[in-house]
Residue frames relative to the residue before (quaternion, step in Angstrom):
aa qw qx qy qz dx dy dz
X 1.0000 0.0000 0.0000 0.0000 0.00 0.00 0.00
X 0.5460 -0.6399 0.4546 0.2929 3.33 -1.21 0.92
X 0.2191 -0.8174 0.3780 0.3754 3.71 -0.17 0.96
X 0.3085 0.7015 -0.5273 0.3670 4.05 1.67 0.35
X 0.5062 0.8178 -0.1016 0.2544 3.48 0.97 -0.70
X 0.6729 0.5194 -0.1295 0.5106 2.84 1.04 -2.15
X 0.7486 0.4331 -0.3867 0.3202 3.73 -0.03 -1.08
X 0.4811 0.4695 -0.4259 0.6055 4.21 1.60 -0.56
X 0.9061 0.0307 -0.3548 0.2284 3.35 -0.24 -0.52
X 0.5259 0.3855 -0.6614 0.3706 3.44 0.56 1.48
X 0.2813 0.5758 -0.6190 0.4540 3.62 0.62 1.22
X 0.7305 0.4392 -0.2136 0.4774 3.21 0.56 -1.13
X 0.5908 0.3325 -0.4236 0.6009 3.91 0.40 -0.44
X 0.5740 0.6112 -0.3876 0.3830 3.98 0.21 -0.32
X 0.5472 0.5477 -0.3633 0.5184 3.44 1.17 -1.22
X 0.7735 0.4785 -0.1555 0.3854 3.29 0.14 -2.25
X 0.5240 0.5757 -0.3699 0.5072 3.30 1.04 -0.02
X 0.7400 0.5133 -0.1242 0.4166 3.18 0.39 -1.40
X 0.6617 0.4320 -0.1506 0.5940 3.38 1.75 -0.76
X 0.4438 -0.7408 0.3923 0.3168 3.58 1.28 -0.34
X 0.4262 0.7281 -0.4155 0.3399 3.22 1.49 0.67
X 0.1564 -0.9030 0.4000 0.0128 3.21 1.11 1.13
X 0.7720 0.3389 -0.2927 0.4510 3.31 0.39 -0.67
X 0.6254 0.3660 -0.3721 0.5800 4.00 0.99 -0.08
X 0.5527 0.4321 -0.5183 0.4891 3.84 0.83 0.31
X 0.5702 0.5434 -0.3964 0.4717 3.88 0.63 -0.80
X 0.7532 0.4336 -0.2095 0.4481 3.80 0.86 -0.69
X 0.4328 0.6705 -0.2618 0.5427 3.61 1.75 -0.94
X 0.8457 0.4204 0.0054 0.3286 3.39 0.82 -1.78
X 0.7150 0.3306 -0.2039 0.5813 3.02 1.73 -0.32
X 0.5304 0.4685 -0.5032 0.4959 3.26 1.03 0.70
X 0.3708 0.7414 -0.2633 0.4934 3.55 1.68 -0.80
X 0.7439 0.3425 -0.1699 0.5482 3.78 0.49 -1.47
X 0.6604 0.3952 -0.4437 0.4592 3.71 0.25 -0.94
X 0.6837 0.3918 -0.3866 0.4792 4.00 0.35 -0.73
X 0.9492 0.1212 -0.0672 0.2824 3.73 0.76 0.56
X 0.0746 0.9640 -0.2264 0.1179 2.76 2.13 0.65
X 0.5166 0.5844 -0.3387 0.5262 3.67 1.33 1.02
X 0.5612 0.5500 -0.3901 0.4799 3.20 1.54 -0.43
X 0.5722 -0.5814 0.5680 0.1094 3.73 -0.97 0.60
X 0.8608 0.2460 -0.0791 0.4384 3.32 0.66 -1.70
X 0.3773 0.6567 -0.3305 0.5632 3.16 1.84 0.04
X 0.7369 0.5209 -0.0693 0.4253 3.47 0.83 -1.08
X 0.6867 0.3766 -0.2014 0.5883 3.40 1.41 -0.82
X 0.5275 0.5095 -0.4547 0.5054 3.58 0.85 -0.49
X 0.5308 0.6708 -0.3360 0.3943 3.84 0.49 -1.07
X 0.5625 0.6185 -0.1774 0.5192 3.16 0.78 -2.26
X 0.8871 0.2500 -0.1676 0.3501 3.58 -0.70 -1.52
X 0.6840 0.4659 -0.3344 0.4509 3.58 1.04 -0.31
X 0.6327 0.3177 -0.4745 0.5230 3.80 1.34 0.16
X 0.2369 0.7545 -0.4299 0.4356 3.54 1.43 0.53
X 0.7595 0.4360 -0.1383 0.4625 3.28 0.31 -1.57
X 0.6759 0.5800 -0.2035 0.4066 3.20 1.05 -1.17
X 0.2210 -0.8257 0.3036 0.4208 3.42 1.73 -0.81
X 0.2968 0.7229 -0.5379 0.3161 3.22 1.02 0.79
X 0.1665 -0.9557 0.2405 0.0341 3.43 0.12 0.89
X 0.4010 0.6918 -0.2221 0.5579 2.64 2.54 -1.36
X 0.8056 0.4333 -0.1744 0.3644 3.52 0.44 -1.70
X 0.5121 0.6659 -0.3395 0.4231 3.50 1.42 -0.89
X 0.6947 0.5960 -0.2006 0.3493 3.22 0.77 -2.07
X 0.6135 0.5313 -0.3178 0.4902 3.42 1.11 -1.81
X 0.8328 0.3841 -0.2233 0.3302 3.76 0.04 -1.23
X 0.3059 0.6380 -0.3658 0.6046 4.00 1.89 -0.11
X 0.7038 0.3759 -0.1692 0.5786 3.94 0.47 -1.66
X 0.6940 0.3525 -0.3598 0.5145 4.01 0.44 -0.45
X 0.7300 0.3779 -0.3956 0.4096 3.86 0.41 -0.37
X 0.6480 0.5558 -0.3178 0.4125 3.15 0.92 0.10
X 0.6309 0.4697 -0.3183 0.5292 3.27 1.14 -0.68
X 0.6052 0.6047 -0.2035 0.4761 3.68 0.80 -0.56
X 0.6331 0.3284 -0.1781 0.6779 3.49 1.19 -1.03
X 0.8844 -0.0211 -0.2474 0.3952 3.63 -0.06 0.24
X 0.1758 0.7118 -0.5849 0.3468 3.21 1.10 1.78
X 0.5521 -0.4862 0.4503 0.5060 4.32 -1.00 1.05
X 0.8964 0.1835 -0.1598 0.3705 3.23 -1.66 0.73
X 0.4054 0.6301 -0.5488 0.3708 4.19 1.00 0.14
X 0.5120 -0.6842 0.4733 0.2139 3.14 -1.85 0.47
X 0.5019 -0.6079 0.2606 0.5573 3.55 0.09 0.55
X 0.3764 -0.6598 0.6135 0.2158 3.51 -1.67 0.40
X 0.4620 -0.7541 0.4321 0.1765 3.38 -0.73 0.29
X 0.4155 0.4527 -0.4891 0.6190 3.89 1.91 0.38
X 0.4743 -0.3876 0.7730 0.1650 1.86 -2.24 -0.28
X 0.3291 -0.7473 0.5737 0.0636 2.94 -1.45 1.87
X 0.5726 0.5789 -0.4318 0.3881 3.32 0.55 -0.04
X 0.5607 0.5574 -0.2333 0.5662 3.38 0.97 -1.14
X 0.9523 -0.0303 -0.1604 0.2578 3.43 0.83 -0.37
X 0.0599 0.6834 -0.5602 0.4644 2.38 1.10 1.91
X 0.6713 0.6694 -0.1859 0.2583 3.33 0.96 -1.19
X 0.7279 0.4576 -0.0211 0.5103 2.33 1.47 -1.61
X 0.4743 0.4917 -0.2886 0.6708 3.26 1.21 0.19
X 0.5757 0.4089 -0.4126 0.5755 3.92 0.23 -0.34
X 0.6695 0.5953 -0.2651 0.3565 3.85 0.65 -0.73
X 0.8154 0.3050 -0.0557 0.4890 2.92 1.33 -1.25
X 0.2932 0.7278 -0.4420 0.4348 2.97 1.48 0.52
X 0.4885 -0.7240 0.4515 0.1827 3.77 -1.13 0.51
């Protein structure tokens, strides 16, 4: 995938989000990440939409990947909030 791409088609998972089409945003969003797997916020959107989905294992894993990325030497800012997810992760924790 072209990685010029990625940022339309996390516009698009954003819509489907916004519409609660959760399960074609999780897909919106992970095509979104593979065309740009450094982005953080590309990564947390991902995160919160297998959230919704209640996939939690997968949610958690990608919550723990946007973070590490967002506060990896030399990342571009992200636009969450880490604290908020930290939390949210403490939640999903077993």
């Amino acid at each position: 995938m072209a990685k010029r791409s990625a940022p339309a088609l996390f516009a698009l998972g954003s819509i489907y989000a916004r519409q609660s089409r959760w399960s074609e945003a999780q897909q919106t969003y992970f095509r979104a990440y593979a065309g740009e797997p450094d982005n953080a916020d590309f990564i947390f959107n991902l995160a919160v939409s297998l959230d919704q989905l209640r996939q939690s294992r997968l949610a958690a894993q990608y919550y723990r990947m946007a973070l590490e990325v967002s506060e990896a030497p030399g990342a571009r800012a992200a636009a969450f909030d880490r604290q908020t997810t930290r939390q949210r992760l403490a939640e999903l924790a077993p």
